[in-house]
N, C-alpha and C positions, 0 to 999 in steps of 0.2 A: 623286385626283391633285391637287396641287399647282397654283395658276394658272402659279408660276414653274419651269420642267422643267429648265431648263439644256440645256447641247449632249450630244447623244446621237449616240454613236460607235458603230459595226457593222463589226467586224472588225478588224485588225489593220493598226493607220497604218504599221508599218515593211514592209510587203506592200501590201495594200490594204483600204481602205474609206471608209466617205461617215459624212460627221461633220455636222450639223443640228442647229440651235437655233430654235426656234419664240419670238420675242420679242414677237407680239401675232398671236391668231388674227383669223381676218375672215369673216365667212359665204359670202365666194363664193367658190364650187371652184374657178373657173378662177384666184383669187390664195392664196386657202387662209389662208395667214400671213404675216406678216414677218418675217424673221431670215437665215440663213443657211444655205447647203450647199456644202461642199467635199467634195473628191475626193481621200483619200491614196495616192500613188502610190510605194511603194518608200521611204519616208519624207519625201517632198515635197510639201505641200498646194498643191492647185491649186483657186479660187476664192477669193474676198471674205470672209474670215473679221469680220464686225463685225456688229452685233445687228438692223443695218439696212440688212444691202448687200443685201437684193433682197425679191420679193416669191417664195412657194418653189411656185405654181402647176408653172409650167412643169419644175422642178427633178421636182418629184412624179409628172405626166404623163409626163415624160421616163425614169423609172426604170418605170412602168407599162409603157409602150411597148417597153422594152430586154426585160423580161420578157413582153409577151405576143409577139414576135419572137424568144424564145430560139434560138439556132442559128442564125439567118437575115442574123446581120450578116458578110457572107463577102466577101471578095474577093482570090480566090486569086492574082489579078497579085502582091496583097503577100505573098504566103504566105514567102517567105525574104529581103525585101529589107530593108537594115537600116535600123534606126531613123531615125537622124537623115535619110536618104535620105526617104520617105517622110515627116516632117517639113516638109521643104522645100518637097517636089512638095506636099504639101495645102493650102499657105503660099502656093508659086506659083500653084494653083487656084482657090484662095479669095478670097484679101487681096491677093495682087501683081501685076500688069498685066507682068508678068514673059513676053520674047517665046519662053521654050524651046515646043518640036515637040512634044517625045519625054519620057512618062510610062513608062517599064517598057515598051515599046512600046507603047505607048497614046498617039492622039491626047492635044490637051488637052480636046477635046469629051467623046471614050469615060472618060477619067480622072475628068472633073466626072461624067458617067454614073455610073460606081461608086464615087465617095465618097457618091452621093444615093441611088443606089436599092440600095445595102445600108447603108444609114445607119448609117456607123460613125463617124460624129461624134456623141458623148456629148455633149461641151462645147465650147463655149457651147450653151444652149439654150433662149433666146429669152428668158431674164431677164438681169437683170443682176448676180447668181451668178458671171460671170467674164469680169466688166468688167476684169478683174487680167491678162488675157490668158491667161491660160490655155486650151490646147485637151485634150482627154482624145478620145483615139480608142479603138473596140471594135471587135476581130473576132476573130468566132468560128472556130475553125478546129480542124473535127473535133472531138473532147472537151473540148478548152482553148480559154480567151480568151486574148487578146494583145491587153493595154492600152499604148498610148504618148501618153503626155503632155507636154505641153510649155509654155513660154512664145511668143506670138507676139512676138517682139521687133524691133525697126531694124533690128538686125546680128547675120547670119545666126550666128555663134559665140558670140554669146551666147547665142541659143536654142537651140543646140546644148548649152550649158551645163545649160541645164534640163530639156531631153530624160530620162525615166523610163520603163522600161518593164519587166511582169510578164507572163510568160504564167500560168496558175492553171487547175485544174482549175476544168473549166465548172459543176459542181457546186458547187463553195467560191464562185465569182464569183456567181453567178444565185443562190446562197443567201443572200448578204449584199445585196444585193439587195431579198430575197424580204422578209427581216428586216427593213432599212431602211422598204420599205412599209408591213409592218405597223403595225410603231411606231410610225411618224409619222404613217398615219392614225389609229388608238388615240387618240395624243395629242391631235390636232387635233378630232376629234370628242368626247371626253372634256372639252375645254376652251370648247367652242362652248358646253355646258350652264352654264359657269360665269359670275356676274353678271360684270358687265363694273366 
């Protein structure tokens, strides 16, 4: 292999998939390389597409994790509530000191509850990959994923503007996935050997 690989795309941007460009490896696994990872959603890239917007550790870890948890990101309160709804409330959980009660009938305690312990927050994740505001939710639900992505923005209808969402057989999602990993460990260990 080549020291220069270019961006390496796994599935289909106008559906979904994670696009990744390795622009300088590093020997330590918790940071891996430098470059990039985005997330296409229905044809909308959500993270830092530039040769140096993050270091891709946590990006890596984060797609290990979503696979060795296959099926286990659930949280049926969401199971039929619509997007941009859902948006909001993980907006008001998260990032906004925002005084609402009522999540789906869930406290705001029980609601922070089940966006953390079934960890269906993809993105951000804990690099700076999506410094761009971007969030990417996952749950799994029965056979299929149900991804919803979005921009964190000021004002709520614009992030309503960016709102994207796929459900996908859990097999095409957890397989592009499964692919993305490969690869980009392949690469990165393939390139560790090479002089600097």
């Amino acid at each position: 292999m080549s020291p220069e690989m270019g961006a390496v795309i796994v599935g289909e941007a106008s559906l979904f998939a994670i696009e990744s460009e390795i622009t300088k490896v590093v020997p330590n696994i918790s940071q891996r390389a430098l470059g990039f990872f985005v997330i296409h959603v229905c044809g909308r890239r959500f993270g830092v597409q530039e040769p140096d917007a993050s270091m891709l550790g946590c990006s890596f870890e984060e797609v290990n994790s979503r696979l060795q948890r296959c099926g286990t990101h659930c949280a049926p309160v969401l199971g039929d509530i619509n997007a941009a709804e859902i948006a909001e409330a993980y907006l008001d959980v998260i990032y906004r000191d925002t005084p609402r009660t009522d999540y789906f009938g869930l406290s705001h305690q029980k609601f922070v509850e089940v966006v953390h312990s079934s960890a269906i927050t993809w993105a951000p994740d804990g690099d700076e990959a999506f410094d761009d505001g971007s969030v990417v939710l996952h749950l799994d639900v029965e056979n299929r994923v149900r991804l919803i992505a979005f921009n964190n923005t000021d004002v709520a209808d614009d992030m309503i503007g960016t709102i994207r969402e796929v459900w996908l057989d859990a097999d095409l999602f957890y397989g592009v996935l499964s692919r993305w990993r490969d690869n980009f460990d392949a690469e990165w260990e393939s390139r560790l050997d090479l002089p600097a």
